[in-house]
C-alpha positions, -999 to 999 in steps of 0.1 A, spaced: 134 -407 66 127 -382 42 124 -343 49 86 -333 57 71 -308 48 34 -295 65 7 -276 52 -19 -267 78 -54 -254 67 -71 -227 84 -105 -225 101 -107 -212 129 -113 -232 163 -107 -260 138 -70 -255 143 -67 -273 173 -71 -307 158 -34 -293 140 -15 -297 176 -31 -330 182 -21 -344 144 17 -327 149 20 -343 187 13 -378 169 42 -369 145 67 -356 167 60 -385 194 68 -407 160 99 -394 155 90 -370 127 105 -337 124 95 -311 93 119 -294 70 91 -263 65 55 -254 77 36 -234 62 -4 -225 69 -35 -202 61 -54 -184 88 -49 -204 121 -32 -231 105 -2 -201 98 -1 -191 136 3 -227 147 26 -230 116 46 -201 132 50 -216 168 57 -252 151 84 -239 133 101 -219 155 100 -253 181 73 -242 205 53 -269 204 49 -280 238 43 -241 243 15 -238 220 -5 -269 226 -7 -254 261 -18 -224 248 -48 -240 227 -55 -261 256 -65 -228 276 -77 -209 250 -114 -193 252 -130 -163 227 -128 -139 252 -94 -141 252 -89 -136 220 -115 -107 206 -131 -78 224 -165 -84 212 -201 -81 228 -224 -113 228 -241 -101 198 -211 -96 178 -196 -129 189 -232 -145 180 -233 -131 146 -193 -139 140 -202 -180 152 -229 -181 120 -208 -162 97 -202 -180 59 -174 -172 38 -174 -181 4 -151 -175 -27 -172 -145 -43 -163 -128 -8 -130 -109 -22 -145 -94 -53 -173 -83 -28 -145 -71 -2 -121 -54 -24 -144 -32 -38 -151 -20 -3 -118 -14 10 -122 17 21 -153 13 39 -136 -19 55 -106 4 72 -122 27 80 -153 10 96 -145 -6 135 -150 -46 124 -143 -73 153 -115 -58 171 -82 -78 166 -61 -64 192 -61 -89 215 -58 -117 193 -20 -96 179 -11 -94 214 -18 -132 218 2 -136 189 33 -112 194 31 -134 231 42 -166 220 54 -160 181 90 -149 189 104 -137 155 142 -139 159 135 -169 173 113 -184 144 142 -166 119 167 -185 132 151 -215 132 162 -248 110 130 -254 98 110 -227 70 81 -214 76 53 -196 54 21 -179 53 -8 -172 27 -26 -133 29 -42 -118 7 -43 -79 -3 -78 -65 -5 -59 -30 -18 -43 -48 -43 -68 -72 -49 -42 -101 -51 -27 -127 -29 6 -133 -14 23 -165 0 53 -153 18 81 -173 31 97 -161 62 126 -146 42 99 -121 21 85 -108 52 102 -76 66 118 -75 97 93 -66 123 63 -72 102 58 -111 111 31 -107 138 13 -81 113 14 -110 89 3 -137 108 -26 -114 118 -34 -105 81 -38 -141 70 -61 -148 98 -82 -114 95 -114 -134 86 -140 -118 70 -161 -93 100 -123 -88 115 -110 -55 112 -85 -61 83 -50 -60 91 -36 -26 76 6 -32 67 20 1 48 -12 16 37 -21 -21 23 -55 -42 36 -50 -80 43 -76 -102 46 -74 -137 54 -55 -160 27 -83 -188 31 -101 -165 4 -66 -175 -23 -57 -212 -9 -70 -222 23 -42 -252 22 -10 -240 13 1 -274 -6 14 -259 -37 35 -236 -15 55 -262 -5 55 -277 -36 72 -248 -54 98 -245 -26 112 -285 -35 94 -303 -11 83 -334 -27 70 -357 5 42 -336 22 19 -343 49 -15 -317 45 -37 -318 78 -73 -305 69 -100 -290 86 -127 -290 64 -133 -256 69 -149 -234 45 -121 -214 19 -108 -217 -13 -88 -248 -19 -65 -250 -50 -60 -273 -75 -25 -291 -65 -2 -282 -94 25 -310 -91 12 -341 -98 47 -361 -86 42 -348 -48 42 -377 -21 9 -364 -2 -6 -376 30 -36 -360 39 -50 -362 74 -87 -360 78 -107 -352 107 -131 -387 114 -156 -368 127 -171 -332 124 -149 -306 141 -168 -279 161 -176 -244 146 -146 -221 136 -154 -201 164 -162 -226 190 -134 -216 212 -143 -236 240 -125 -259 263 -149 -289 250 -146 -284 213 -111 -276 220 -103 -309 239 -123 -329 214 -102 -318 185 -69 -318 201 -73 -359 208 -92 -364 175 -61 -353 154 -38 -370 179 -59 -402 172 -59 -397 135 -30 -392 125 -20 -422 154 -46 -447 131 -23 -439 101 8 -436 116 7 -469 132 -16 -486 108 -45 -492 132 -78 -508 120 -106 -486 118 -124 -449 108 -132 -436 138 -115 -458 167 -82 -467 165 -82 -510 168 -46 -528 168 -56 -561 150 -22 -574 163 -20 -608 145 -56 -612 141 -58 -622 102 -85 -625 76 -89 -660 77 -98 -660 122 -121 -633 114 -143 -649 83 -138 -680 108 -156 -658 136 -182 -654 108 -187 -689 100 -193 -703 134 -220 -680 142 -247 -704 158 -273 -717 138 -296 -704 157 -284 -670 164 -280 -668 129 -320 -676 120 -330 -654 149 -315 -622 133 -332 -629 102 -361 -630 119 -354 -599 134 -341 -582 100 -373 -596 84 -360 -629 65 -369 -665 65 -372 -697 41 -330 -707 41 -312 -722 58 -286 -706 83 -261 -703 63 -275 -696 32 -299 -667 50 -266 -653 61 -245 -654 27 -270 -641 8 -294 -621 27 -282 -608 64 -240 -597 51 -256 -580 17 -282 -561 36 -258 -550 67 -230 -544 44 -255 -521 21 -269 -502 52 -227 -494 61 -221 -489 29 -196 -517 21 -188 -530 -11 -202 -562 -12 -167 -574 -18 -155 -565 19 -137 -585 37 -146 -597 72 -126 -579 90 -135 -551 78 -172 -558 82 -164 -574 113 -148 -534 124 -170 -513 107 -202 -534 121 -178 -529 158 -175 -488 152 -213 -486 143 -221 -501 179 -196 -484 200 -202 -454 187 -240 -457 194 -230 -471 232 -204 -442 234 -175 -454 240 -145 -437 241 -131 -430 207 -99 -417 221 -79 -446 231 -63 -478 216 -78 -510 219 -64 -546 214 -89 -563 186 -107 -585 214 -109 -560 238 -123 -538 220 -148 -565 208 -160 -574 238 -164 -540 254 -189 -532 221 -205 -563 227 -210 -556 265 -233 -531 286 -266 -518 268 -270 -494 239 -270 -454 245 -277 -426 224 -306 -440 200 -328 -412 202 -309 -400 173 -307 -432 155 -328 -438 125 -347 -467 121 -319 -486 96 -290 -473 122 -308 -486 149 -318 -518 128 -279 -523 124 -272 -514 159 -291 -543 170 -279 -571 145 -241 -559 157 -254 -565 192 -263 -599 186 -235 -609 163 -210 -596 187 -222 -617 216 -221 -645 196 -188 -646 182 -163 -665 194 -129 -648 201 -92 -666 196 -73 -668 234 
């Protein structure tokens, strides 16, 4: 197994969905070589590196705003609908002064949260490398600092510079201003890049920032994705939080075990292509005629209405090729109907399990459906009841 390396993205309350992607990995057997990260994704990079994990998925499992910023409720409401965008530094830098000198959204609670469970010898002496990205608003440049370019004694001040978002007071290190190093390269891929690694696993957020062009075209990347919208990148709440700590657990689970599907994670087992377009084919007659009744169509027979008329429209409205195979319209159809019954994404199902829970109990949540969603919704229904599922 070759040696890993991890780039972590920053945003915010985003980063838990990091500690549910690594606790896939390191349940897989997977250990990293170096981490690096921007913003939150170079504190969590920090406690993965120094071998804290356990210790800081606990810590993002109780984490809340107040305990990181000393902030009123109209502060905190402003911070929550912030935007950052890439024009920001030009913007920021020529206001440096203003910036350290003016109060900004206190920090010093989110250092001493830091400085509690960052332990720099520790992290020194650790196998694994770790890095950061800043960036200077004094000199108007950025910096991506390996562990060995950082001073002695300045690592909290740097993890705290690279995650000094925009409306944070900026983080002052030898008469310098640091900002956060989402504004230079929100996903530090290139960083590990330059340093040799050639087999690198990037877990994004989606969050708002700069992200670079990667430079080496010859890198082995695997990017995880989250399948859904995380929360805000200051929704530090215990929800959002659980939600994204299971969805990266789940994600990077789908690709790590090769599980079927984009937002639930289906083991086909030895279901194959051929059973599923057989599922297909012995829809009933009459099922068959009474969805294109339903979907508007008439005047062909069962099996040509379904060839040519019910697949090509259900496929278009889920945006399949028209190429797809059947198990992956049979899936996709599944995840458009058990999402819309809410069922629980964060699991693992068998194939026909998870079938015949979609197929079973009534349809939830379709006040927010649109007419076509719902449209599909229903034709799923009726398809899955039909279908008749190998022993």
């Amino acid at each position: 197994m070759s040696v890993l390396g991890l780039a972590l993205e920053g945003g915010g309350a985003k980063g838990a969905y990091h500690m549910g992607v690594v606790k896939a990995y390191l349940e897989m057997g997977h250990s990293f070589g170096a981490v690096v990260g921007t913003s939150i994704g170079a504190i969590n990079a920090a406690i993965i590196a120094q071998g804290d994990f356990e210790r800081g998925y606990q810590m993002w499992e109780h984490l809340d705003a107040r305990s990181l910023f000393n902030m009123s409720d109209e502060e905190y409401f402003l911070l929550l609908n912030r935007k950052l965008d890439s024009s920001a530094l030009r913007h920021l830098a020529a206001r440096t002064r203003e910036l350290i000198t003016s109060r900004g959204i206190d920090t010093r609670k989110m250092k001493h949260l830091i400085a509690s469970i960052v332990d720099e010898e520790r992290l020194r002496s650790a196998a694994a490398d770790f890095g950061l990205v800043t960036v200077s608003l004094t000199d108007r440049k950025p910096y991506e600092l390996y562990k060995n370019n950082i001073p002695p004694g300045r690592l909290v001040d740097y993890l705290l510079a690279s995650a000094s978002f925009p409306g944070f007071q900026p983080t002052v290190i030898d008469n310098k201003a640091y900002i956060d190093g989402g504004l230079y390269d929100n996903c530090p891929i290139n960083m590990l890049a330059h340093n040799g690694y050639t087999n690198v696993v990037a877990v994004r957020t989606r969050a708002i920032g700069v992200n670079r062009k990667i430079n080496y075209p010859n890198i082995t990347l695997t990017t995880i994705l989250p399948s859904e919208r995380l929360g805000g990148i200051m929704s530090f709440n215990p929800k959002s939080i659980r939600r994204s700590l299971d969805m990266g657990y789940y994600d990077a689970i789908r690709l790590l075990k090769g599980l079927q599907g984009s937002i639930y994670c289906i083991d086909v087992g030895s279901t194959s292509e051929e059973m599923c377009q057989e599922m297909l084919d012995s829809l009933p007659d009459a099922k068959v005629l009474g969805i294109g009744r339903m979907l508007g169509m008439s005047g062909l027979s069962s099996r040509e209405l379904w060839r040519s008329a019910i697949v090509p429209k259900l496929s278009g409205n889920m945006r399949l090729p028209a190429d797809a195979s059947a198990m992956t319209f049979i899936i996709r159809l599944t995840e458009m109907l058990a999402a819309a019954k809410g069922m629980n994404k964060y699991t693992i199902y068998t194939f026909n399990e998870w079938l015949r829970a979609a197929a079973s109990g009534p349809l939830r949540n379709t006040s927010g459906l649109d007419f076509h969603h719902l449209e599909l919704c229903m034709a799923a229904q009726r398809i899955l009841e039909a279908i008749e599922l190998p022993d």
